[in-house]
C-alpha positions in Angstrom: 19.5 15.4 -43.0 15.6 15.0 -42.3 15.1 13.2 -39.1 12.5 10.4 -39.1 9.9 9.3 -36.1 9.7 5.7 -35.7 6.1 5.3 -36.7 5.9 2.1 -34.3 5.8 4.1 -31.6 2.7 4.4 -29.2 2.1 7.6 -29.6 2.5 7.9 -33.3 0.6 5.0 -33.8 -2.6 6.8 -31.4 -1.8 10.0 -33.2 -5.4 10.0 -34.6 -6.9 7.6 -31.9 -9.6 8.7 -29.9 -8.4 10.6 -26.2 -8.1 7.6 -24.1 -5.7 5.7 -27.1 -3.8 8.6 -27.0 -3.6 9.4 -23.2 -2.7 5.9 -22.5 -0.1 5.5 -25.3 1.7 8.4 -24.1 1.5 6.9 -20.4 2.7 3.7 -22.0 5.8 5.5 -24.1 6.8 7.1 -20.6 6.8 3.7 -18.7 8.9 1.6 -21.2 11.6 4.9 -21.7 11.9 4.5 -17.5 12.5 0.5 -17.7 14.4 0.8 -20.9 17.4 3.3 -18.6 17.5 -0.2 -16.6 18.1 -2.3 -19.2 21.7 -3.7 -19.0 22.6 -2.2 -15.5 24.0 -3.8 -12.3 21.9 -3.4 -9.4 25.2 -1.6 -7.9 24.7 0.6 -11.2 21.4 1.1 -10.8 21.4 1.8 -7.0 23.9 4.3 -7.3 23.5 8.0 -5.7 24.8 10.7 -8.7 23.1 13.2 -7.1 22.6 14.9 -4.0 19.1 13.8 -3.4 17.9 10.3 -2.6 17.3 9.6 -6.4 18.7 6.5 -8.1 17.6 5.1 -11.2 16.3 2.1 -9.3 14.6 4.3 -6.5 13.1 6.1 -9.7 11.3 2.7 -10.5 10.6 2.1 -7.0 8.6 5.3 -6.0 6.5 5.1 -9.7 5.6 1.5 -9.1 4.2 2.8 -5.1 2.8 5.8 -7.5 1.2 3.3 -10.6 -0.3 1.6 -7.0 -2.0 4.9 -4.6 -3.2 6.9 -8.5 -4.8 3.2 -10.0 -6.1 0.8 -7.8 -5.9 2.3 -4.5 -7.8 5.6 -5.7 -10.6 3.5 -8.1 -10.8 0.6 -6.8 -9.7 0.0 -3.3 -9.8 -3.2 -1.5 -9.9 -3.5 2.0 -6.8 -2.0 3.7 -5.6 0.0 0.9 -4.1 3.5 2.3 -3.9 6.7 -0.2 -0.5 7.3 1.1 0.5 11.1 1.2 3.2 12.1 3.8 6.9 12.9 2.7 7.6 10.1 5.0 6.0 7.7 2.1 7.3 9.8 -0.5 11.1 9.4 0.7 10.6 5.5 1.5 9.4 4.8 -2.0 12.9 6.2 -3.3 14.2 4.1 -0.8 16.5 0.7 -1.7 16.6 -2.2 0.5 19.2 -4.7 0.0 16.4 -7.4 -1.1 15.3 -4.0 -4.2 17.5 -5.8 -7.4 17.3 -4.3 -10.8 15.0 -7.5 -11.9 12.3 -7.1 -9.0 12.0 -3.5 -9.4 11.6 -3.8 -12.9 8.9 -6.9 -12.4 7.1 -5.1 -9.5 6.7 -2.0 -11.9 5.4 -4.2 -15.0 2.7 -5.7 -12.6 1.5 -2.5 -11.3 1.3 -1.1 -14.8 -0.8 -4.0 -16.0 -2.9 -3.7 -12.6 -3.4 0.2 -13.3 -4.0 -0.2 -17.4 -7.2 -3.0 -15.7 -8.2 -0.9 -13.3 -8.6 2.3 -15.9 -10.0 0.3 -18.6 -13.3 -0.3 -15.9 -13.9 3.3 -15.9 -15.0 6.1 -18.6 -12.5 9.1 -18.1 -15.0 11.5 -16.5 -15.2 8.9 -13.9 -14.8 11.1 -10.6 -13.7 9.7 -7.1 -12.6 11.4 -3.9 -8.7 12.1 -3.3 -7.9 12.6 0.3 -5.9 15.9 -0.3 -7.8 17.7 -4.3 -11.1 16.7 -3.3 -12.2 15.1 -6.0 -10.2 13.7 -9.4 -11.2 12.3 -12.7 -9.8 9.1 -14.0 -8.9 11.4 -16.8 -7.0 14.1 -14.9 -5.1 10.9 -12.9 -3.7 9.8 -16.5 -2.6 13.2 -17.2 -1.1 12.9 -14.0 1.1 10.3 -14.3 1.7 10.9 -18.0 3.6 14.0 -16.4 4.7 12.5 -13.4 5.8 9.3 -15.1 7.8 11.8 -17.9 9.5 13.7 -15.6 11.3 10.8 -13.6 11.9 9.5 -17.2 13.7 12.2 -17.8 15.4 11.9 -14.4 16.5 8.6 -15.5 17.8 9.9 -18.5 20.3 11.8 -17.0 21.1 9.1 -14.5 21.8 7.1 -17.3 23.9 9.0 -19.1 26.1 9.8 -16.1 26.3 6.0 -14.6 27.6 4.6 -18.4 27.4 7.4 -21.1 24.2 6.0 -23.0 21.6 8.3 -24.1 18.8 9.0 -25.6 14.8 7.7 -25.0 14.6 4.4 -26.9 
C-alpha cells in the first residue's frame, strides 16, 4: 500500500521555497508536533515522571519555551535585563513544574515565545552574526538550525512520553 505525505504540511509546502521558508517550516512542524503530545492531557498526565530523569511532557514545553526565549530575543535583540542563561542550574529549572505550570499556560507561554522568536528572526537576514557568551559568535541561520534540532529531539522525547502516559502515537 503506497503511503501518502500530507501535502499541507509545512515542510512539504516549503519543499521548493527559498532556505529561510524552509528552515522555518521545519522549525514550525517541530513546534506544533511538541504541543500537539499535549493535546487532550491532564496536567497530572502531563506532569508525570516516566522516566528517570526530570523530563515530563510538560517540563519538555517548559525548558523549549525558556529555549525559544535565550536563542530569539535574548541573543538578537535583548532588552535591558535580559540574561543568556547557560548553567545546568537553568537548564534543570526550565524542566522544572511548579504547581502554578498547567497544561494550558505552558502551552500559551510556548505559543507566545514562538511568535516573539518567528518577529524577532524575521528582522534579520540569516547571515546576521551576534556574539554568544559560550561559541563566540552565531548566525541567525545556525540558531534556526539549532532549534530545528533541539526542538526535534524533545519532540521526539514527547513522543515517547506520549505513547507511554495513554498509548497514542505518532507526529500529527
Amino acid at each position: 500500500m503506497e503511503q501518502t505525505i500530507d501535502p499541507t504540511l509545512g515542510p512539504v509546502l516549503a519543499r521548493t521555497g527559498d532556505e529561510r521558508a524552509v528552515l522555518g517550516s521545519f522549525l514550525d512542524f517541530h513546534r506544533g508536533v511538541l504541543l500537539r503530545k499535549l493535546r487532550g492531557l491532564s496536567d497530572a498526565d502531563a506532569s508525570r515522571r516516566l522516566v528517570p530523569s526530570a523530563t515530563t511532557l510538560a517540563g519538555l514545553v517548559k525548558h523549549l519555551t525558556l529555549v525559544e526565549r535565550n536563542w530569539f530575543p535574548t541573543l538578537l535583540a535583548p532588552e535591558p535585563g535580559d540574561v543568556y542563561l547557560t548553567s545546568p542550574e537553568d537548564a534543570l529549572a526550565s524542566f522544572t513544574l511548579g504547581d502554578q505550570d498547567t497544561v494550558a499556560g505552558l502551552t500559551e507561554a510556548y505559543e507566545r515565545a514562538c511568535a516573539r522568536s518567528r518577529e524577532v528572526a524575521a528582522r534579520f537576514d540569516l547571515d546576521h552574526v551576534v556574539p554568544h557568551p559560550q561559541l563566540g559568535e552565531v548566525s541567525l541561520r545556525w540558531i534556526l538550525v539549532h532549534l530545528i534540532e533541539e526542538t526535534a529531539r524533545h519532540a521526539g522525547h514527547a513522543d515517547i512520553l506520549r505513547e507511554l502516559t495513554d498509548g497514542e502515537s505518532g507526529a500529527i
